[in-house]
VOPAGU-2260 file (C-alpha; in pm, 1 decimal, decimal comma):
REM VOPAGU-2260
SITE   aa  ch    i         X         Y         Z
SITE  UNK   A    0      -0,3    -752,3   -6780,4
SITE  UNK   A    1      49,9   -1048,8   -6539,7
SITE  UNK   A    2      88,2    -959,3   -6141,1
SITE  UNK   A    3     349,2   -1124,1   -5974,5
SITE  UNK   A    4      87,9   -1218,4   -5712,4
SITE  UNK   A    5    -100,8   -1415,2   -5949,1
SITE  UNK   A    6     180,9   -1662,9   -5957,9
SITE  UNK   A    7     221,7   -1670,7   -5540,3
SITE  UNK   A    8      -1,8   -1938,3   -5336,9
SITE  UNK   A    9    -268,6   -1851,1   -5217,8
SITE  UNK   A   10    -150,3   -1907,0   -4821,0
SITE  UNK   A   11     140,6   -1690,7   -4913,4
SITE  UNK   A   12     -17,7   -1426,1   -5038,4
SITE  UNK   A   13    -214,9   -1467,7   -4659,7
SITE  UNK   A   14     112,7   -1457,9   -4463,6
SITE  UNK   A   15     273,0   -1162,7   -4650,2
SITE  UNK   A   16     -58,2    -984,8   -4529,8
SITE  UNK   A   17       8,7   -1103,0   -4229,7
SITE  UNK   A   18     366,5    -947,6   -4177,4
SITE  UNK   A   19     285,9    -610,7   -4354,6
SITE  UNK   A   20      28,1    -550,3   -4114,3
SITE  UNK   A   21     231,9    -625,9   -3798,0
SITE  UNK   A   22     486,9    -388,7   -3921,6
SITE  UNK   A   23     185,0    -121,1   -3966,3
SITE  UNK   A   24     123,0    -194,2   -3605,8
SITE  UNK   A   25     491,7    -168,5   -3447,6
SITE  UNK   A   26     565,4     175,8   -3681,8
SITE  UNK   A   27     244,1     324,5   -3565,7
SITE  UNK   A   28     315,9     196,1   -3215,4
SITE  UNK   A   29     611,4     388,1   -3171,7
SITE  UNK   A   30     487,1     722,8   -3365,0
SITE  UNK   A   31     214,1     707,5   -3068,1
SITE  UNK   A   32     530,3     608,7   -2792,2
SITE  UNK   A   33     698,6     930,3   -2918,8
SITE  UNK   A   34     359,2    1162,4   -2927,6
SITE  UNK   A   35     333,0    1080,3   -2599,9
SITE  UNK   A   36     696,8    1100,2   -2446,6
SITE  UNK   A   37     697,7    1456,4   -2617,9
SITE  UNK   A   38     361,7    1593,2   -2500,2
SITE  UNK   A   39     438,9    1435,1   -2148,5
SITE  UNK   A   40     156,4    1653,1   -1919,7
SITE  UNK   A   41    -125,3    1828,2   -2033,6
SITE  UNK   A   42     -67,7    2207,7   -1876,2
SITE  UNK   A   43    -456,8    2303,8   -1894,8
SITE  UNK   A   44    -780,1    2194,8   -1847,7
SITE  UNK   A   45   -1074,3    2373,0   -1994,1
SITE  UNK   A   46    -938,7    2710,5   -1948,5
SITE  UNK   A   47    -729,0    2640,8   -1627,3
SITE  UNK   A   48    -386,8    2607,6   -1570,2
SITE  UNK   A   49    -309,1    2288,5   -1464,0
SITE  UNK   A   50      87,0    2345,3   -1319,1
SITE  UNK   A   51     309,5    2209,3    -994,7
SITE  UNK   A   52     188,0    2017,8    -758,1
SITE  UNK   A   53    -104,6    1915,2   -1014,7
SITE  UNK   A   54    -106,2    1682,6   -1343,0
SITE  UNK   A   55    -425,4    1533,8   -1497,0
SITE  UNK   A   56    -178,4    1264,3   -1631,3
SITE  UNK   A   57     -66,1     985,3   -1427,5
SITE  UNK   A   58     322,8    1057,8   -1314,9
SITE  UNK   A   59     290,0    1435,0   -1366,3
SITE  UNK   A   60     313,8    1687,8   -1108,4
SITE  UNK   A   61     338,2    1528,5    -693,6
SITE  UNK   A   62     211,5    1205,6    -613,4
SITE  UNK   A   63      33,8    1355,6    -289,1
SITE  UNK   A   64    -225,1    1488,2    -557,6
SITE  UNK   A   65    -245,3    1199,0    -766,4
SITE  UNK   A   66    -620,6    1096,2    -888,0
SITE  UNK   A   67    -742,1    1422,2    -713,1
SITE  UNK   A   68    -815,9    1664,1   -1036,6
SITE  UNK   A   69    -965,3    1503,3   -1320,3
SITE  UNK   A   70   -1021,1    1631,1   -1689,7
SITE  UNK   A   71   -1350,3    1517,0   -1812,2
SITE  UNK   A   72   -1402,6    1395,5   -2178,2
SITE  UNK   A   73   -1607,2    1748,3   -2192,9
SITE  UNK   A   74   -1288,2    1926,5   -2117,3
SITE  UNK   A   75   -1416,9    2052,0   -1777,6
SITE  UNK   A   76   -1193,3    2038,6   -1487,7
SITE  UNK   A   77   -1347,9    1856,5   -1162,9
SITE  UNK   A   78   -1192,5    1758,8    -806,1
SITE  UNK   A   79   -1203,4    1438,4    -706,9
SITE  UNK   A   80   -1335,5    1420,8    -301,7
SITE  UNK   A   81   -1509,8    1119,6     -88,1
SITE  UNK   A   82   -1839,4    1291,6    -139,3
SITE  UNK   A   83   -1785,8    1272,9    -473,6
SITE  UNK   A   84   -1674,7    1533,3    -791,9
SITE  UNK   A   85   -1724,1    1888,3    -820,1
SITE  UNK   A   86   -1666,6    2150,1   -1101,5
SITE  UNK   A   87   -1362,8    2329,4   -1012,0
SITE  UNK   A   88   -1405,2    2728,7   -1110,1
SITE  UNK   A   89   -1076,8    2833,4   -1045,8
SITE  UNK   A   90    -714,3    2775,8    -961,2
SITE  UNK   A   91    -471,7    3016,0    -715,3
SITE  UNK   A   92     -96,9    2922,4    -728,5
SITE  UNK   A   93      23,7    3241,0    -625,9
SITE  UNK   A   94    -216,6    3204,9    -310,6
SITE  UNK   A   95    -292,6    2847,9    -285,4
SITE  UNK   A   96    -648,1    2738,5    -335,0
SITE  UNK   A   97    -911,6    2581,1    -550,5
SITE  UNK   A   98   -1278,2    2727,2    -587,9
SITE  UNK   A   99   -1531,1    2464,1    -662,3
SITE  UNK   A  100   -1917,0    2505,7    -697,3
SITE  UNK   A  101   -2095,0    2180,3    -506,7
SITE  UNK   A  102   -2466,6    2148,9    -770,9
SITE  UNK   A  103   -2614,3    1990,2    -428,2
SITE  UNK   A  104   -2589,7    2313,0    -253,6
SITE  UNK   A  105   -2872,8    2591,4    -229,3
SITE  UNK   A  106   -2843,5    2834,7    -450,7
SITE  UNK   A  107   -3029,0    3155,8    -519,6
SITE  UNK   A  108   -3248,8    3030,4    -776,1
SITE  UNK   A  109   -3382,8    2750,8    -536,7
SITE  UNK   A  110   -3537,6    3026,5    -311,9
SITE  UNK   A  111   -3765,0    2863,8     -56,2
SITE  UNK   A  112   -3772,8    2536,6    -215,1
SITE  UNK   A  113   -3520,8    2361,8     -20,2
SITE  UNK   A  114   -3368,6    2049,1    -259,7
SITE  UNK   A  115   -3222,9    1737,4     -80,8
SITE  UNK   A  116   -2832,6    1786,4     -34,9
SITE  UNK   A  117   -2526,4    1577,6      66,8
SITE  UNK   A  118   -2236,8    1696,2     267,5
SITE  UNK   A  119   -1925,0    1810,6      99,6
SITE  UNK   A  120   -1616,9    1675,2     241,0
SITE  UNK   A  121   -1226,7    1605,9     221,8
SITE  UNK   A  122   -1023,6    1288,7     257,8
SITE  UNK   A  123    -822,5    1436,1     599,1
SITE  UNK   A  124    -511,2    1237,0     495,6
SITE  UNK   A  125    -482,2    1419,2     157,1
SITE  UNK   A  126    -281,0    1807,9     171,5
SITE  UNK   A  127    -598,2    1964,5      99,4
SITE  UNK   A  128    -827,3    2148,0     369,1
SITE  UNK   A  129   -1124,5    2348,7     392,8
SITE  UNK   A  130   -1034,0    2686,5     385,7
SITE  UNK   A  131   -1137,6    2931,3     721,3
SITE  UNK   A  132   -1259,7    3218,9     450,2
SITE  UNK   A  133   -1540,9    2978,8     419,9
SITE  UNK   A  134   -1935,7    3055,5     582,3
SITE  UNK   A  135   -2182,4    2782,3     579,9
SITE  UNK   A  136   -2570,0    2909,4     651,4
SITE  UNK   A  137   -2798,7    2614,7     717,7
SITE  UNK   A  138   -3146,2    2717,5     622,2
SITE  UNK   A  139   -3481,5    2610,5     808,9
SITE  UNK   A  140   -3304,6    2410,4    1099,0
SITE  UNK   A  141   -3573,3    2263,6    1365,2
SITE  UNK   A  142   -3441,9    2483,5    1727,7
SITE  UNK   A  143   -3541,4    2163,3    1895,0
SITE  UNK   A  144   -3245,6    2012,6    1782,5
SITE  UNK   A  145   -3012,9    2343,7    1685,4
SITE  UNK   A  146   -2923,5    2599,6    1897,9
SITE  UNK   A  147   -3055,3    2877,3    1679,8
SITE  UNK   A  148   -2970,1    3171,8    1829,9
SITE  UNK   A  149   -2780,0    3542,9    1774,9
SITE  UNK   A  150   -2410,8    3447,4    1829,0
SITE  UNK   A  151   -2308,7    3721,4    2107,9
SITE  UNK   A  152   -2601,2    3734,2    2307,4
SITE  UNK   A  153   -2589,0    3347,3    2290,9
SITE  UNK   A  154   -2200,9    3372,1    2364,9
SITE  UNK   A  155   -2241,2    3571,0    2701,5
SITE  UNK   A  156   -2443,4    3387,5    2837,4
SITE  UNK   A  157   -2280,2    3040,6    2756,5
SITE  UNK   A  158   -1916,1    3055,1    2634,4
SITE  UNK   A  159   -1839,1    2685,6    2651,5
SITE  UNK   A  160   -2095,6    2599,8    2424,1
SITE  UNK   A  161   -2023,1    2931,3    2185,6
SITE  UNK   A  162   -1904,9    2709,5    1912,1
SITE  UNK   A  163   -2193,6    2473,1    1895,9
SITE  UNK   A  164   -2467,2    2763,6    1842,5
SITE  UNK   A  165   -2548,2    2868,1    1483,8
SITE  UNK   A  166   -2597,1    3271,0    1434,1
SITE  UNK   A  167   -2890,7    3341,3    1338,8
SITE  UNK   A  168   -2774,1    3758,8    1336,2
SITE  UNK   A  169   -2500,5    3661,0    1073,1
SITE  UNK   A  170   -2416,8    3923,8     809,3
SITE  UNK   A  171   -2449,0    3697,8     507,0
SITE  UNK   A  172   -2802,1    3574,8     656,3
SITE  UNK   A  173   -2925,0    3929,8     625,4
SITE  UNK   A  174   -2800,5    4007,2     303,2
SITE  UNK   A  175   -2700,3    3697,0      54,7
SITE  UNK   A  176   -2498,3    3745,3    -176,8
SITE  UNK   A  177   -2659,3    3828,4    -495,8
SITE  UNK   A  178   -3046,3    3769,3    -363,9
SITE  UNK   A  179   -3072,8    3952,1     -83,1
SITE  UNK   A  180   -3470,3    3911,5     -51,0
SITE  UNK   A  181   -3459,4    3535,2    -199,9
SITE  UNK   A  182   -3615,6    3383,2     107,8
SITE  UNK   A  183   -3859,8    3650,2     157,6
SITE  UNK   A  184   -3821,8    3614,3     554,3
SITE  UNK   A  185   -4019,1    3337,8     514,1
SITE  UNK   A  186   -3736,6    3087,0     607,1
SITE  UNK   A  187   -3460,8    3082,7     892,5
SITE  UNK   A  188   -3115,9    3124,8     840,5
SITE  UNK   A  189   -2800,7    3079,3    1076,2
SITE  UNK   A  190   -2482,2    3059,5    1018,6
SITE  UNK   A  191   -2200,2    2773,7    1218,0
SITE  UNK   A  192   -1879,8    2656,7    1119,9
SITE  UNK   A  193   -1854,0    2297,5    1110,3
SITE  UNK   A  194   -1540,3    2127,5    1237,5
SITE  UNK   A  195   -1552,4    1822,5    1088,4
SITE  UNK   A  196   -1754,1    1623,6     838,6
SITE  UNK   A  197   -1939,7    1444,8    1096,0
SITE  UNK   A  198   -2076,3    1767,1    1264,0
SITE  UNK   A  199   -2162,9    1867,2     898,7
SITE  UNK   A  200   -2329,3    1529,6     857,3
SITE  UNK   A  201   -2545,9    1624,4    1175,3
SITE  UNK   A  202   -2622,2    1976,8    1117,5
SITE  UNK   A  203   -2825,8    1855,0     790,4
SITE  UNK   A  204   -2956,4    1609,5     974,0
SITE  UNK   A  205   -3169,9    1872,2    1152,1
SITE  UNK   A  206   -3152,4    2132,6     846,2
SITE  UNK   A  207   -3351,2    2167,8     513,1
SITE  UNK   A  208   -3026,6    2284,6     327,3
SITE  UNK   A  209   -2688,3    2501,1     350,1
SITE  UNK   A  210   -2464,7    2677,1     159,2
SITE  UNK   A  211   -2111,8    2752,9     121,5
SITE  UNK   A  212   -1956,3    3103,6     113,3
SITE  UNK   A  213   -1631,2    3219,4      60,7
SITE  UNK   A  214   -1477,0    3538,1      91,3
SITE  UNK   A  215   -1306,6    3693,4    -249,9
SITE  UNK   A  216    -978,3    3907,9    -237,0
SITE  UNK   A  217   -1061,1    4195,9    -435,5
SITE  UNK   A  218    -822,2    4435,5    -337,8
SITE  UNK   A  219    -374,2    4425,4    -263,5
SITE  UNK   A  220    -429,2    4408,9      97,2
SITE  UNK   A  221    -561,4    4089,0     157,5
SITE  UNK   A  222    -617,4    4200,0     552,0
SITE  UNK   A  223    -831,7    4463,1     466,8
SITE  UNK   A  224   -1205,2    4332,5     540,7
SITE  UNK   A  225   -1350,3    4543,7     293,3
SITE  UNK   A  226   -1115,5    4421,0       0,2
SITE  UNK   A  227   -1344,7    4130,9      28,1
SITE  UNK   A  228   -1664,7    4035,1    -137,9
SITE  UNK   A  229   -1855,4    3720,5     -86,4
SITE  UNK   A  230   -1971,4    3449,4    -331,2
SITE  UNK   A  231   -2121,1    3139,0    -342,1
SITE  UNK   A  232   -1855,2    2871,3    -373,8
SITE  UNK   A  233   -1624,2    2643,8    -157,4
SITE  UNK   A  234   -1262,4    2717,3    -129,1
SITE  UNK   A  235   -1021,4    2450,9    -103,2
SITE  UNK   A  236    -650,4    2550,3      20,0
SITE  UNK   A  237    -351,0    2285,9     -70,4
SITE  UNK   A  238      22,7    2284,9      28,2
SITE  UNK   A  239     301,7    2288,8    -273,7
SITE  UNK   A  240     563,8    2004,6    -177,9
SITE  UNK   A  241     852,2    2208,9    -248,4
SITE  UNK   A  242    1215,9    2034,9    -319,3
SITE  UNK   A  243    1534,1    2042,5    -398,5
SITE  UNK   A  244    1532,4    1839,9    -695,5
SITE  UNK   A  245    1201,2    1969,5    -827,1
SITE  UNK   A  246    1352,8    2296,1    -819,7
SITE  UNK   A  247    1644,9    2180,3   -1044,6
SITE  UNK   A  248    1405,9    1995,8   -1292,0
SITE  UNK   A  249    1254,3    2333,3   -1346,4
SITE  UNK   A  250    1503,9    2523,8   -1338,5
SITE  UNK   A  251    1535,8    2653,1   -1711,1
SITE  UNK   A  252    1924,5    2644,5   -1703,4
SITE  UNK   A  253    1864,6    2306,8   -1639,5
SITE  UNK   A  254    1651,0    2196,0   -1959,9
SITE  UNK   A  255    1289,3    2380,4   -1783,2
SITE  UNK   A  256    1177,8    1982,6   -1665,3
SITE  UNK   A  257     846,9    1899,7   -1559,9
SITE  UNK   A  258     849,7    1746,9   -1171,0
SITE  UNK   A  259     685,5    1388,3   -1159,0
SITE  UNK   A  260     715,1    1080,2   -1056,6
SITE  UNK   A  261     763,3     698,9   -1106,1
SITE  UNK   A  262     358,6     563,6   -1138,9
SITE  UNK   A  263     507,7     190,8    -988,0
SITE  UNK   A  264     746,2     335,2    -675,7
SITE  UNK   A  265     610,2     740,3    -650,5
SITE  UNK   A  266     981,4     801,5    -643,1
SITE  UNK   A  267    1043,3    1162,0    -786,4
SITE  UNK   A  268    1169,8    1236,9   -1185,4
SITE  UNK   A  269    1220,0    1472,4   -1366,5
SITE  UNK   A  270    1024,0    1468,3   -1754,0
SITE  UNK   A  271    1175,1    1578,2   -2015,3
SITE  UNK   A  272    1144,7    1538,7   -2378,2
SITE  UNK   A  273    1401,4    1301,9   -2412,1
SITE  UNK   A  274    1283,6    1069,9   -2121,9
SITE  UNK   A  275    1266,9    1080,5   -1744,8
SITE  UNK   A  276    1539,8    1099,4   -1530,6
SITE  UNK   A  277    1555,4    1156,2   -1176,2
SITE  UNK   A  278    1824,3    1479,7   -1141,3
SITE  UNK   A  279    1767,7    1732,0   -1424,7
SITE  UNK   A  280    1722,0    1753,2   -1810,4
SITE  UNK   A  281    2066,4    1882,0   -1894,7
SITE  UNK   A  282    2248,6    1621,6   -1678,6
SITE  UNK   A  283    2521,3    1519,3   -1887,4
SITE  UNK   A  284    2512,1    1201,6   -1769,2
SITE  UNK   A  285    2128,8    1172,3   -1857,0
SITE  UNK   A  286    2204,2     816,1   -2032,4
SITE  UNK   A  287    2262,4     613,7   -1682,5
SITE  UNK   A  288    1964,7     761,9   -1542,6
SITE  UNK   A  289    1624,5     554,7   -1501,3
SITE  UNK   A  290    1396,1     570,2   -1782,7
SITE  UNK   A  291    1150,3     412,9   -1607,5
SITE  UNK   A  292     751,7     501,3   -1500,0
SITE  UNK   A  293     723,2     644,7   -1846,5
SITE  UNK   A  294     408,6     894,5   -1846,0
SITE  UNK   A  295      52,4     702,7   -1840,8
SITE  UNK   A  296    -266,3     862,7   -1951,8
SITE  UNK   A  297    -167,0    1113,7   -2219,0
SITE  UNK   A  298    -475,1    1063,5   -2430,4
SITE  UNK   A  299    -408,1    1262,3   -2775,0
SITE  UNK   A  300    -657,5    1261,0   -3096,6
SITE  UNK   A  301    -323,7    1104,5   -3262,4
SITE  UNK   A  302    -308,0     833,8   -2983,1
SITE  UNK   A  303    -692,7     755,0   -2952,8
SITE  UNK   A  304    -655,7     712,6   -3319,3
SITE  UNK   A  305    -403,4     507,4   -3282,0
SITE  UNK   A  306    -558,6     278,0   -3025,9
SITE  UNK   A  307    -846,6     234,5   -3240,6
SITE  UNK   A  308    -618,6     172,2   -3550,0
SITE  UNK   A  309    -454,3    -104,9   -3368,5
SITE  UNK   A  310    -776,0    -268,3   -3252,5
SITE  UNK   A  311    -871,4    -339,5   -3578,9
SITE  UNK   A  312    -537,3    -464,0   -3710,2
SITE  UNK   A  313    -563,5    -689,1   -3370,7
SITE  UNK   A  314    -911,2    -820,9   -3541,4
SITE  UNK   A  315    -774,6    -817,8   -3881,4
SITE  UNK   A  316    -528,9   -1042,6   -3765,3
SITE  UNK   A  317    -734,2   -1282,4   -3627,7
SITE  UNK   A  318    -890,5   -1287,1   -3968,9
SITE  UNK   A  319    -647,2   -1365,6   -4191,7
SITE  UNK   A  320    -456,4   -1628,9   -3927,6
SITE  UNK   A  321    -788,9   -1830,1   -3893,8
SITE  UNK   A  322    -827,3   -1858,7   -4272,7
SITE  UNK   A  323    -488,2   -1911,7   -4331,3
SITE  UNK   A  324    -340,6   -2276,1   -4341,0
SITE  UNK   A  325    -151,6   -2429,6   -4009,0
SITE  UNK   A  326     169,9   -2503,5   -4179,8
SITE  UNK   A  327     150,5   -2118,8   -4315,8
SITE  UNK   A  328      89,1   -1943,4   -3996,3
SITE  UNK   A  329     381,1   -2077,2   -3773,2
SITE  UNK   A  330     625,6   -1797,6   -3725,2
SITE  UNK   A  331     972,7   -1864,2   -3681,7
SITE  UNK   A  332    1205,8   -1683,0   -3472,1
SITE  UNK   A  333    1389,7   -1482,5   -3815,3
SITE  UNK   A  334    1061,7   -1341,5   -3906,1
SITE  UNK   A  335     905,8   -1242,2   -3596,5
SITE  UNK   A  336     834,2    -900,3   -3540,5
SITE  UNK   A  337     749,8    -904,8   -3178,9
């Protein structure tokens, strides 16, 4: 039986390839555009909840945390800071606060062998601070240069310069947390509070290593001191932007939105499955709102597929155009798909 292509030119049979693949590209362009729109912001990250004022996807959650909390391909959850990115353990809404672990600290299994370290620090004009529930012991620190030194007998006898001794008598020095015994007495340990990074900066100038402790609620009564237990970590407190119109855009009367914003102006919207507008989901007049600063960054299986699938049609393309005659290839404006 004869094919009906058999009878078509050969440069015909090129540009019919041609269009059938565009179309292939522009169908599976908008399945992705619609994946994407309906899975706006991913709500966890290896385990943790990733809610209000945080989003792993560009436009979701406040733009005062934007960048700051990234999802690694390994789906491990890590906070962005000017000292560089750290494995973040744990997530408090209810009490706001992020635990990270910093690999550059000491830890128990180092013992006495002190490993170079770098000083953790915050970007001061973000919302995020180092939390007071925090103890920092700097190990081995040269008392030519450190006022090493029990706190209270140091404290009497100089109270203006209280602050700048490190406590050498310090609880958690005596008894660290999980290894009491790890630096077999062998090593000095204080413990000071820096104020800022730079002081932090000098302290290990002068120190083999620190550490950072926080102390755990374990109990209902977060005053109680002995609700508390410490562990090795660094706790990060952050403030939740709280408005009016984020309220309403979650509000589930309201269509249960997810708060955003525009990724071009930071203005504020509200996502919801049907778009982005900047009141509510169940505004009924939802059509004259902006529709603009749709979500960026939504990486799905479907839409890494996707990208892939359309990189080859892009080289395809290239193909079949350079083999195909001149006269052939010219597109005119009735069949032009894009």
């Amino acid at each position: 039986m004869d094919s009906i292509f058999l009878h078509r030119p050969i440069s015909e049979l090129k540009l019919s390839s041609y269009h059938c693949f565009c179309l292939l590209i522009f169908i599976l362009f908008n399945f992705i555009h619609a994946e994407a729109k309906a899975n706006p912001c991913r709500t966890s990250c290896g385990g943790i909840p990733i809610n209000y004022p945080f989003g792993i996807d560009d436009g979701c959650g406040s733009p005062y945390y934007r960048h700051m909390l990234v999802c690694s391909d390994q789906d491990s959850l890590e906070l962005r800071t000017p000292s560089g990115r750290y494995a973040v353990r744990s997530i408090s809404y209810s009490d706001p606060h992020i635990l990270v672990s910093d690999p550059y600290m000491w830890n128990c299994q180092d013992r006495e062998n002190f490993r170079p370290t770098r000083p953790f620090s915050l970007d001061t004009s973000t919302h995020f601070s180092l939390s007071s529930q925090n103890d920092y012991l700097f190990f081995n620190c040269s008392e030519d240069n450190v006022i090493v030194e029990p706190r209270p007998i140091f404290c009497e006898r100089f109270p203006d310069r209280c602050d700048s001794s490190c406590d050498s008598s310090n609880y958690l020095c005596r008894h660290l947390p999980e290894c009491s015994a790890a630096l077999g007495g062998r090593a000095s340990c204080c413990s000071y509070y820096p104020k800022a990074t730079e002081s932090l900066r000098l302290m290990l100038k002068y120190c083999a290593s620190y550490t950072s402790i926080y102390w755990r609620n374990v109990g209902t009564n977060e005053n109680t001191p002995y609700n508390q237990v410490p562990e090795y970590g660094i706790r990060v407190d952050f403030d939740i932007p709280v408005t009016t119109r984020c309220l309403q855009c979650q509000d589930p009367n309201k269509g249960s939105g997810i708060c955003g914003f525009d990724t071009q102006t930071q203005d504020f919207l509200c996502l919801c499955n049907r778009g982005n507008v900047t009141s509510y989901c169940k505004d009924h007049d939802f059509s004259s709102h902006t529709k603009a600063g749709v979500i960026a960054g939504t990486v799905t299986g479907v839409s890494a597929a996707g990208a892939l699938g359309i990189g080859v049609g892009i080289w395809y393309l290239r193909k079949v155009r350079a083999k195909a005659p001149v006269t052939c290839g010219v597109q005119s404006n009735e069949n032009r798909l894009f």
